[in-house]
Rosetta silent file (secondary structure, phi, psi, omega in degrees, C-alpha in Angstrom):
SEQUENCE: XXXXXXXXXXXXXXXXXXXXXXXXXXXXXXXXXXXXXXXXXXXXXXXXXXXXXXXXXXXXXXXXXXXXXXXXXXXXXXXXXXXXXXXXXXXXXXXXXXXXXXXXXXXXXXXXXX
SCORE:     score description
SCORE:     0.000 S_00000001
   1 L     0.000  141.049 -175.660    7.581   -9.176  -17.178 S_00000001
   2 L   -89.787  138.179  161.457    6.261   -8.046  -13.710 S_00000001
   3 L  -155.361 -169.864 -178.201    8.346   -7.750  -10.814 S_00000001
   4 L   -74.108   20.526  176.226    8.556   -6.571   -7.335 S_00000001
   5 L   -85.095  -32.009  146.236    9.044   -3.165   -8.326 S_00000001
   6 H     2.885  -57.197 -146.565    5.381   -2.976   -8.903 S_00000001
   7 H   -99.117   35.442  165.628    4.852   -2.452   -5.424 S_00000001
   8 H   -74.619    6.937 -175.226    6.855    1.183   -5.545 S_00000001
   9 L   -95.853  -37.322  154.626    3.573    2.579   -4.594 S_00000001
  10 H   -19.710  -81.706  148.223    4.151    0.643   -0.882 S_00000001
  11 H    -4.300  -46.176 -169.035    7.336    2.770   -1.073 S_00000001
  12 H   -69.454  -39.016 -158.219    4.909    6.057   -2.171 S_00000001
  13 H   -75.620  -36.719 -174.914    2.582    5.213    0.686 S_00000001
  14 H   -96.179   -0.550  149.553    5.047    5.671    3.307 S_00000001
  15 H   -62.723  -49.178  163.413    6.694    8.916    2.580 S_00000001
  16 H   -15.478  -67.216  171.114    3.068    9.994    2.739 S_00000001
  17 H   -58.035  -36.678  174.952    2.799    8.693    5.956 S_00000001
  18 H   -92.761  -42.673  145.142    5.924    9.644    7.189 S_00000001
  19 H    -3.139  -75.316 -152.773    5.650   13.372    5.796 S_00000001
  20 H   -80.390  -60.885 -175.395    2.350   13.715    7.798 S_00000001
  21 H   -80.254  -12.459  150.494    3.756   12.278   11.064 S_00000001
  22 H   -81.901  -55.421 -138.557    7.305   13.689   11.190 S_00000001
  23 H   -89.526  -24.406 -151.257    7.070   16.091    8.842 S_00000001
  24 L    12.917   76.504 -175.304    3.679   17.564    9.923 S_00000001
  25 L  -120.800  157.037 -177.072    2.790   18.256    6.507 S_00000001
  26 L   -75.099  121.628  170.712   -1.073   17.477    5.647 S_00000001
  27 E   -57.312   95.830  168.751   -1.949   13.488    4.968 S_00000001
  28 L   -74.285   86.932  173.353   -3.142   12.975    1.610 S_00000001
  29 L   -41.767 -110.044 -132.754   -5.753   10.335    2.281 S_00000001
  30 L   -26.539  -54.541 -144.303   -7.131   10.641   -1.343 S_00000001
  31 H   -90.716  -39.441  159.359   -3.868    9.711   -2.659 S_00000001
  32 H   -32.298  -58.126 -170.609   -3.096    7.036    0.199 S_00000001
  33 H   -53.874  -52.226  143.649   -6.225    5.676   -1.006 S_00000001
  34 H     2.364  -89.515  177.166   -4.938    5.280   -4.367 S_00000001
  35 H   -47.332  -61.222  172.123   -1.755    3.969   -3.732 S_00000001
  36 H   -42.647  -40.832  155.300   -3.380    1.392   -2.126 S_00000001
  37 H   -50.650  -44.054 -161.564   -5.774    0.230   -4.553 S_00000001
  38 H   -76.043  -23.229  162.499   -2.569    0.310   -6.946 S_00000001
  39 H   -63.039  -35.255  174.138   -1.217   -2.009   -4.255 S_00000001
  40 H   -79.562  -41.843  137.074   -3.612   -4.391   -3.850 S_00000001
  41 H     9.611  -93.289  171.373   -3.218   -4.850   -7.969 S_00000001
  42 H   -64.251  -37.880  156.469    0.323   -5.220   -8.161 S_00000001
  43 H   -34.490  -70.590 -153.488   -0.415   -8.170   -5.328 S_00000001
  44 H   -72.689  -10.246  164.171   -2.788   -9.751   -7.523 S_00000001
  45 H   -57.466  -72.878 -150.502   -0.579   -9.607  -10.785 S_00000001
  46 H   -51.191  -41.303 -166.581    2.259  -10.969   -8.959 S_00000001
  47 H   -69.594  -53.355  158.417   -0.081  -13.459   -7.732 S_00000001
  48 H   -59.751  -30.649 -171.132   -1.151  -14.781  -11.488 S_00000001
  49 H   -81.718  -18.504  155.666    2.148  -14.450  -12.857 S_00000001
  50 H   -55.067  -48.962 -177.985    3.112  -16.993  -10.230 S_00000001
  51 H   -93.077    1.782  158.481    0.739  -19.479  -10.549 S_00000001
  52 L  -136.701   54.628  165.893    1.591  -19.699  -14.214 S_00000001
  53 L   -91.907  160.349  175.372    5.215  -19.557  -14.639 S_00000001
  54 L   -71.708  173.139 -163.357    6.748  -22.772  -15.178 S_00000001
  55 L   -85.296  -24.728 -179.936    8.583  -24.372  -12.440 S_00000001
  56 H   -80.657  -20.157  170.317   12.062  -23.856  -14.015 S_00000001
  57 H   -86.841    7.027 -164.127   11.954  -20.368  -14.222 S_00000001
  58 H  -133.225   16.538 -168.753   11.115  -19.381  -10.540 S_00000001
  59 L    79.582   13.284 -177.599   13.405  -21.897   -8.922 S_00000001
  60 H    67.633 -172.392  168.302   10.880  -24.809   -8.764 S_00000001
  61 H   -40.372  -74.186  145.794    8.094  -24.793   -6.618 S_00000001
  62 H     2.281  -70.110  179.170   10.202  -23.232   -3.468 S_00000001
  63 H   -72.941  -23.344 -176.352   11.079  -20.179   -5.157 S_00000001
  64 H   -62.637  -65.221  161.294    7.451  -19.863   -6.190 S_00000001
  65 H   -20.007  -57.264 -177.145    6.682  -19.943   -2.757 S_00000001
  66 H   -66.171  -42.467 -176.318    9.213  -17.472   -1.463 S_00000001
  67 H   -82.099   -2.242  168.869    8.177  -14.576   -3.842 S_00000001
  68 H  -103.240   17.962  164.239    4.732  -15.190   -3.149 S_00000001
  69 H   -99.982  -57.388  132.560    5.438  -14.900    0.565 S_00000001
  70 H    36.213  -97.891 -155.685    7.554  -11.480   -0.445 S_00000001
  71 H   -43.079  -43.142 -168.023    4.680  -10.155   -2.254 S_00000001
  72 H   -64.651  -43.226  173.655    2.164  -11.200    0.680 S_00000001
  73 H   -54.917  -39.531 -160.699    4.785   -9.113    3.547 S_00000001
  74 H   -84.595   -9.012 -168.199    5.026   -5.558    0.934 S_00000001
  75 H  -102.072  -11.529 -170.585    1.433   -6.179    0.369 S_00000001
  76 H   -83.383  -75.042  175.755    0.630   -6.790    4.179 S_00000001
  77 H   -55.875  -37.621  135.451    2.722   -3.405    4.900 S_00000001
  78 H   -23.063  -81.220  166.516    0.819   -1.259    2.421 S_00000001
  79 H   -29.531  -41.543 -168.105   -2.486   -2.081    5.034 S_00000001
  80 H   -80.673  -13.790  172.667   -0.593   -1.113    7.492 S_00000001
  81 H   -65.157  -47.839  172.005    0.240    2.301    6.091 S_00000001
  82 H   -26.079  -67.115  177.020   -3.684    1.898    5.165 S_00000001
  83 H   -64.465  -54.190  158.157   -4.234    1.936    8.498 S_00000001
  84 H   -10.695  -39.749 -168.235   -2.214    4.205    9.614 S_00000001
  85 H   -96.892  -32.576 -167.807   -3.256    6.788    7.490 S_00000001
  86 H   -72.060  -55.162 -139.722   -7.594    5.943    8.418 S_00000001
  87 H   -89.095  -17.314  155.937   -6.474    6.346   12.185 S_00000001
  88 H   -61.248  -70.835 -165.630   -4.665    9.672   11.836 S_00000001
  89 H   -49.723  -21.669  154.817   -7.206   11.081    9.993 S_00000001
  90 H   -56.062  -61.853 -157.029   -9.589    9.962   12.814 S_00000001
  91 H   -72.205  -45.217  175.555   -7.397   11.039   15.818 S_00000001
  92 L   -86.186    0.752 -157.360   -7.359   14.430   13.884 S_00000001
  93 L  -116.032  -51.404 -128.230  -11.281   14.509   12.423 S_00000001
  94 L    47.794   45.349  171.700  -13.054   12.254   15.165 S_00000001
  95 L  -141.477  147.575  171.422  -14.565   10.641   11.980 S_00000001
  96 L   -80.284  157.126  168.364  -13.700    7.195   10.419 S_00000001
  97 L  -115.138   82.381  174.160  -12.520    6.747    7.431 S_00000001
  98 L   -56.006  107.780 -176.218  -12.602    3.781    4.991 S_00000001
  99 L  -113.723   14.976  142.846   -9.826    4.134    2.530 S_00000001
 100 L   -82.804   -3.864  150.018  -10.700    0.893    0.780 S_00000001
 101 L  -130.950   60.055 -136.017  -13.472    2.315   -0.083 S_00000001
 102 L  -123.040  121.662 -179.197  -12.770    5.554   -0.282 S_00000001
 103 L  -113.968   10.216 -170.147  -13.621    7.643   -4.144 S_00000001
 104 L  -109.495  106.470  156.695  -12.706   11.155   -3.133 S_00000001
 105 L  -106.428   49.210 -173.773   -9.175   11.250   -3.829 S_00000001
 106 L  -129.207   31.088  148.623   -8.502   15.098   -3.102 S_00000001
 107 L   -68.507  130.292  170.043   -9.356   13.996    0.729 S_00000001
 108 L  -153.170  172.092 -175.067   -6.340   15.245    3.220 S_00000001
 109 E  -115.670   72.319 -167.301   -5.736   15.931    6.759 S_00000001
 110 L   -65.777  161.324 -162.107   -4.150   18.820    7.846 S_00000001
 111 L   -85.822  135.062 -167.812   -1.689   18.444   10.284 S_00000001
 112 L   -91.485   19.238 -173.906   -2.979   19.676   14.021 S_00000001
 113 L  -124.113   16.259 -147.734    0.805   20.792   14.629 S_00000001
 114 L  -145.357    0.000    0.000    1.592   22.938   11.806 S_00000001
């Protein structure tokens, strides 16, 4: 059975994030990139395992609802780490970055403070 622990790579994404911008330690895009993918996933699991549980085990319809608006917020904050992570690596590069489509994952960002 699937649950919201799936989404410990959300979790993953933002010591990453937080690392690089407190920490000024180097931003592992590559891995960011990852995470993300593995995020967008663990949505989409969560999202089948929804529409076919029966209604008594989820709380009826209702409950179905609630965890799949749950999943949609941790999967919604994951982007924003996404983002987070393309517009540092801009603000320190001057180059965009896609990290949804992004195959290099040994891309990072050293930190301009460190």
């Amino acid at each position: 059975a699937q649950s919201l622990s799936n989404f410990d790579c959300v979790c993953e994404m933002r010591e990453l994030v937080k690392s690089a911008l407190i920490s000024s330690e180097p931003m592992k895009i590559g891995n960011i990139a990852k995470l993300w993918k593995d995020t967008q996933s663990s949505y989409d699991e969560i999202q089948n395992l929804l529409l076919e549980e029966s209604k008594s085990k989820v709380l009826g319809k209702l409950g179905r609802m609630q965890l799949a608006k749950v999943s949609k917020y941790i999967e919604r904050t994951g982007y924003e780490y996404n983002r987070i992570a393309s517009n540092w690596y801009f603000a320190i590069n001057n180059e965009w970055v896609v990290i949804d489509e992004l195959d290099d994952f040994e891309l990072t960002c050293e930190s301009p403070f460190s």
